[in-house]
C-alpha positions as CSV (number, residue, x, y, z in Angstrom):
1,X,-34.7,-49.8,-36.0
2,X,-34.2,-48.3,-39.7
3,X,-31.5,-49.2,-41.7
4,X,-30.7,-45.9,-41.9
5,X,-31.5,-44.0,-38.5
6,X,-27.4,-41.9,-38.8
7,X,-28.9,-40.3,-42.0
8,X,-28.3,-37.0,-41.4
9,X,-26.3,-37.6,-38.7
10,X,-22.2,-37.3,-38.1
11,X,-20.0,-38.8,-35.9
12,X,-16.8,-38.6,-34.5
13,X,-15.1,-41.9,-33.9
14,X,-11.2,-41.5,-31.7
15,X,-9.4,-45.1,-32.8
16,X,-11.5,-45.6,-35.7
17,X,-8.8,-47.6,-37.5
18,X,-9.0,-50.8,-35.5
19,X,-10.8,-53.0,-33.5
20,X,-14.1,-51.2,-32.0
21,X,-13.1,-48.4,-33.5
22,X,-13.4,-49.6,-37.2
23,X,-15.9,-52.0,-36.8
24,X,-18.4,-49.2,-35.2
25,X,-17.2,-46.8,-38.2
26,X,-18.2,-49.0,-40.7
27,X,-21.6,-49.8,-38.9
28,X,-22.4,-46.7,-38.9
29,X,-21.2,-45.6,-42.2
30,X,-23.3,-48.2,-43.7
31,X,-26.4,-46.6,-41.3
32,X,-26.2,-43.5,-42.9
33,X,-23.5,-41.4,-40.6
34,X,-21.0,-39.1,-42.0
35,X,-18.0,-40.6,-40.2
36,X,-14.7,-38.8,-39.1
37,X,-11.9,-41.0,-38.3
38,X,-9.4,-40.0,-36.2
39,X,-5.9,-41.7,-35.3
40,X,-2.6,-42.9,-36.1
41,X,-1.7,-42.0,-39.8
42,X,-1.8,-46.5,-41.1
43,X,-3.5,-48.6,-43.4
44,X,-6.3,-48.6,-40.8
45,X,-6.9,-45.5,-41.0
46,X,-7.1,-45.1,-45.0
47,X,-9.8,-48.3,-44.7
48,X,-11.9,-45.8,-42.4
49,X,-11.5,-42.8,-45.2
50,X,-12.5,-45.8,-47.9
51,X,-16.4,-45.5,-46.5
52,X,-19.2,-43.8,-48.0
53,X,-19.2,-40.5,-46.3
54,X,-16.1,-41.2,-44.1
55,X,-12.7,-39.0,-43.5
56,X,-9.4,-39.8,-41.7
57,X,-7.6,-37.3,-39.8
58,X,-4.5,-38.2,-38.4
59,X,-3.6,-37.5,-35.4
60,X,-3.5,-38.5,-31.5
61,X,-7.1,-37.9,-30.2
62,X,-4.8,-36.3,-26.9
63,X,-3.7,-33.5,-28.7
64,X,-5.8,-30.1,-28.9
65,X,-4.7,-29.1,-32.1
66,X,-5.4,-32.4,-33.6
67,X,-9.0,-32.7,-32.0
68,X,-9.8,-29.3,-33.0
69,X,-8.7,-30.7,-36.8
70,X,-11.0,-33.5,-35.9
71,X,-14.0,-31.5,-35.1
72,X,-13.5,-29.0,-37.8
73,X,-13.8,-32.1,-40.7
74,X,-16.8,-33.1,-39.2
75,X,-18.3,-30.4,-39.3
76,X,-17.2,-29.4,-42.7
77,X,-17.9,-33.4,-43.9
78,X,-21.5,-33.1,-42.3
79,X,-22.4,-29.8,-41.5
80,X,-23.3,-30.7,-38.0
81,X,-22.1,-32.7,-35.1
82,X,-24.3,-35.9,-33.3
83,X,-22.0,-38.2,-31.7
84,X,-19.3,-38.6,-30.7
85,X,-17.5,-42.4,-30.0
86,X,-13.9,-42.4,-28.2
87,X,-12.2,-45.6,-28.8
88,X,-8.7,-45.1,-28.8
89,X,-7.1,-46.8,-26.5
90,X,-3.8,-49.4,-25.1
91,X,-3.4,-52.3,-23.2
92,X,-0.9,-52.4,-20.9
93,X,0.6,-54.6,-17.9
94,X,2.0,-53.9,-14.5
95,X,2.0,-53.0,-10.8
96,X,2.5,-49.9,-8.8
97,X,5.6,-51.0,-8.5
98,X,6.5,-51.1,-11.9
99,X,8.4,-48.1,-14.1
100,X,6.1,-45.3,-14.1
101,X,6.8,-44.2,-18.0
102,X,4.5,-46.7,-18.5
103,X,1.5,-45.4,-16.0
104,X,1.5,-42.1,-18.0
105,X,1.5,-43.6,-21.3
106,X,-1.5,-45.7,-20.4
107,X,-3.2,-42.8,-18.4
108,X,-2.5,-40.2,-21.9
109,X,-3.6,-43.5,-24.1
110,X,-6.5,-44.2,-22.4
111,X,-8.1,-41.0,-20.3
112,X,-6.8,-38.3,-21.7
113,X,-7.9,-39.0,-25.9
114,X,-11.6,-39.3,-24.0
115,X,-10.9,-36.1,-21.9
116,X,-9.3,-34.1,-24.6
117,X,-11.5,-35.2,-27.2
118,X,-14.9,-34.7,-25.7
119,X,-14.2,-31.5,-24.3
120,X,-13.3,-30.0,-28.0
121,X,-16.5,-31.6,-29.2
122,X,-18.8,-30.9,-26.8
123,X,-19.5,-27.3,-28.2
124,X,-20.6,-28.6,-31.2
125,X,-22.8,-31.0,-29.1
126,X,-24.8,-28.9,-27.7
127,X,-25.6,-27.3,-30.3
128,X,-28.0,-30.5,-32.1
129,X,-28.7,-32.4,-28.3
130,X,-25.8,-34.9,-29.2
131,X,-24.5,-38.1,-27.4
132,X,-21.0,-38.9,-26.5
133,X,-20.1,-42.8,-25.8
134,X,-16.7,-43.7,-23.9
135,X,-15.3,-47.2,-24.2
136,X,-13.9,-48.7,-21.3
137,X,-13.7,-51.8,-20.1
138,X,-14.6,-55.0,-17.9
139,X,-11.6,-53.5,-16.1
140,X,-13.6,-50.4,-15.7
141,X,-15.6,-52.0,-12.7
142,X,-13.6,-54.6,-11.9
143,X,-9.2,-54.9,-11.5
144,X,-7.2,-56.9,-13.5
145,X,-4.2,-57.9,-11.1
146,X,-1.0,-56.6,-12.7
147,X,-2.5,-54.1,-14.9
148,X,-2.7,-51.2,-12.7
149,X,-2.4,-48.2,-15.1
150,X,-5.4,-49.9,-17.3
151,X,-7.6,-50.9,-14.9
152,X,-6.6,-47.1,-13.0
153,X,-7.6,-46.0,-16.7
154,X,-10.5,-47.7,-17.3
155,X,-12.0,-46.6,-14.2
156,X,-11.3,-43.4,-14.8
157,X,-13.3,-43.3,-17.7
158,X,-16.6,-44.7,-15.9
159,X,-16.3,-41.2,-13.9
160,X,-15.7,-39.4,-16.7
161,X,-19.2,-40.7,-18.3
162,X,-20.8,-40.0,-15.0
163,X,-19.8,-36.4,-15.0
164,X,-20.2,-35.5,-18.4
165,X,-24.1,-36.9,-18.2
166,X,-24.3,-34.8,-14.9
167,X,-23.1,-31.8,-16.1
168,X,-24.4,-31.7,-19.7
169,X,-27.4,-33.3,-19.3
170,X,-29.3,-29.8,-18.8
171,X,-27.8,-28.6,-22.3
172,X,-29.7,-32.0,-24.3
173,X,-26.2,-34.2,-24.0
174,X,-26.4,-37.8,-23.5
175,X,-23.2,-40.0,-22.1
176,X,-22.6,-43.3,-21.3
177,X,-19.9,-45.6,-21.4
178,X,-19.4,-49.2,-23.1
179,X,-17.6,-51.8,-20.7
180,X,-16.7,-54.7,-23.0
181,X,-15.3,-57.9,-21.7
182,X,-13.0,-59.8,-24.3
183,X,-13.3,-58.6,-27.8
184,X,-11.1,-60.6,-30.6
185,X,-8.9,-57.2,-31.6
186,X,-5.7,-57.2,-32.7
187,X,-5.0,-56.2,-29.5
188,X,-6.0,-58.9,-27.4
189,X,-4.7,-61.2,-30.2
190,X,-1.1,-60.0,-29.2
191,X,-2.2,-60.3,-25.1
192,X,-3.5,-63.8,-25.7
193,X,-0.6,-64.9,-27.7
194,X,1.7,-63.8,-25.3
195,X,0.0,-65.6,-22.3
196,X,-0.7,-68.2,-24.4
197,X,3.0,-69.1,-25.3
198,X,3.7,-69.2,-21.2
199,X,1.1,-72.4,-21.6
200,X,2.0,-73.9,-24.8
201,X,-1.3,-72.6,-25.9
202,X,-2.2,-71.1,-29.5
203,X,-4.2,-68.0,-29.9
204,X,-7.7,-69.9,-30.2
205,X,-6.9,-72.7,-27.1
206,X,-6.3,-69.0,-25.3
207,X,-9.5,-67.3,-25.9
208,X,-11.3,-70.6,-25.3
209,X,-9.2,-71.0,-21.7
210,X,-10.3,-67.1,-20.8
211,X,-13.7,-67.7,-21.8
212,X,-14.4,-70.7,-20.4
213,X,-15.6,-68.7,-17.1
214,X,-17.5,-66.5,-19.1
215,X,-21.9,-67.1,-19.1
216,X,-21.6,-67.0,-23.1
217,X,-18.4,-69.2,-23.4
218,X,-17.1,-67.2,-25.7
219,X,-14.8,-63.4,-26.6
220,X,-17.3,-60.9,-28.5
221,X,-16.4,-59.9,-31.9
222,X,-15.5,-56.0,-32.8
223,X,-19.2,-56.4,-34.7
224,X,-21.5,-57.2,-32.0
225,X,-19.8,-54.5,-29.3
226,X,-20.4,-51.9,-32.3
227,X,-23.9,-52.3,-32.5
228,X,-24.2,-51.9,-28.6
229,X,-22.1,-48.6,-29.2
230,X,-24.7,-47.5,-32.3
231,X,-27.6,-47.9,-30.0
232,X,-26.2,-45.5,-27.3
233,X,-24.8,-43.0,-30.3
234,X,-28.1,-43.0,-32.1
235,X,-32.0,-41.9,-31.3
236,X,-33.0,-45.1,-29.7
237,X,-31.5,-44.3,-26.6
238,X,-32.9,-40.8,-26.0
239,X,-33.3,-41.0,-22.4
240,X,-30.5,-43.2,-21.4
241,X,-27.9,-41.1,-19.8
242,X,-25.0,-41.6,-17.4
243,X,-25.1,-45.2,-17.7
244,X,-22.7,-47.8,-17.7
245,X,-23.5,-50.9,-20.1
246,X,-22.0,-54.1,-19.8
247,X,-21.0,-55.6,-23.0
248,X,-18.5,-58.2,-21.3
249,X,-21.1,-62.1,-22.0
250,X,-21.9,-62.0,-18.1
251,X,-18.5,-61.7,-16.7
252,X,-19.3,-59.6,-14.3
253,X,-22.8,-61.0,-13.3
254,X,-21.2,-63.9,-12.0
255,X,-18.7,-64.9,-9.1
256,X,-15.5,-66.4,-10.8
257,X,-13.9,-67.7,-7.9
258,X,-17.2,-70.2,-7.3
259,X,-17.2,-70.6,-11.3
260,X,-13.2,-72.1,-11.0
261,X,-14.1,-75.0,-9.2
262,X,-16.7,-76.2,-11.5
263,X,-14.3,-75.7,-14.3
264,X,-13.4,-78.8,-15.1
């Protein structure tokens, strides 16, 4: 691998101002990539524009108007289009049963940034045989009881990749989608202290509880999931397409029911 293989190269990154999102920005900033940022107008955000060759637009990858913004800097920050990386994303609890405000938000939050977002780009892919990597989730194979919307979400997103590899393959596009298990975001930081203080646990007795199931025995940081999203964005993977990578420390090679009675 060259410490440089994005030279030349831009990228459009939904959610780039936290978590993944940043974290894959900046790795691929400091490989060379002409980075476009786009999401919620916060510090985040400004950190993104802060790297060598990098914008922010604000906006909500949802929205046409603000994709189309997003595409158009990229283009005019790089001159061309290679990747693109959607990110943005909620995490959100509840059952069927539960108010339905809440199953659209996740469904917009989740689905329809990749949706929206990818189908404004893809134009622009074509044109130089680009890749497009969704993130998803563990939850994107497997459900996560109470979280319907998400894990609905999630899922959703696996097809997506599927479809999008299917359909644009032909035209020299590549997709595939990321399915990380626990990742120490600010995100999950809020999930874990909230189901932490049900136990009397603090944030890191959490993350050690949930992991303890878990092959590696431990969350991945933003870093490491980056890197697996920079291989499937860049030239090494030229003939993976349509595939769905685990990034989740063997959660879901394993049978956690047999797992809990050894857990002790």
């Amino acid at each position: 691998m060259s410490a440089r293989e994005f030279a030349g190269r831009t990228v459009l990154i939904t959610g780039g101002g936290g978590g993944i999102g940043y974290a894959t920005a900046e790795l691929l900033a400091e490989r060379g990539a002409a980075v476009v940022a786009l999401g919620p107008d916060d510090r985040g955000l400004a950190e993104v524009a802060a790297l060598p060759r990098a914008v922010g637009v604000p906006g909500d990858a949802a929205d046409e108007n603000d994709v189309r913004r997003a595409v158009d800097a990229a283009l005019r920050n790089g001159g061309r289009l290679d990747a693109v990386v959607c990110c943005a994303g909620i995490g959100t609890f509840g059952t069927v049963l539960d108010p339905e405000p809440g199953w659209q938000d996740t469904l917009h939050a989740n689905l329809d940034t990749a949706y929206v977002t990818t189908r404004h780009a893809l134009p622009a892919l074509i044109d130089t045989g680009g890749s497009v990597v969704l993130v998803s989730s563990l939850a994107g194979t497997l459900a996560v009881p109470g979280a319907a919307a998400y894990t609905t979400s999630k899922h959703a997103l696996v097809g997506l990749t599927r479809s999008l590899a299917a359909d644009f393959g032909p035209h020299g596009v590549r997709a595939n989608v990321v399915c990380p298990g626990a990742v120490r975001t600010r995100m999950l930081d809020r999930v874990m202290d909230e189901i932490g203080s049900r136990s009397g646990l603090d944030r890191d007795t959490a993350y050690a509880r949930a992991g303890s199931l878990v092959p590696l025995r431990r969350a991945a940081e933003p870093s490491e999931i980056a890197e697996v999203i920079a291989f499937l964005a860049g030239p090494r993977s030229a003939v993976v397409t349509g595939a769905v990578l685990m990034a989740d420390g063997g959660a879901s090679a394993v049978d956690l029911s047999l797992s809990a009675l050894d857990a002790g």
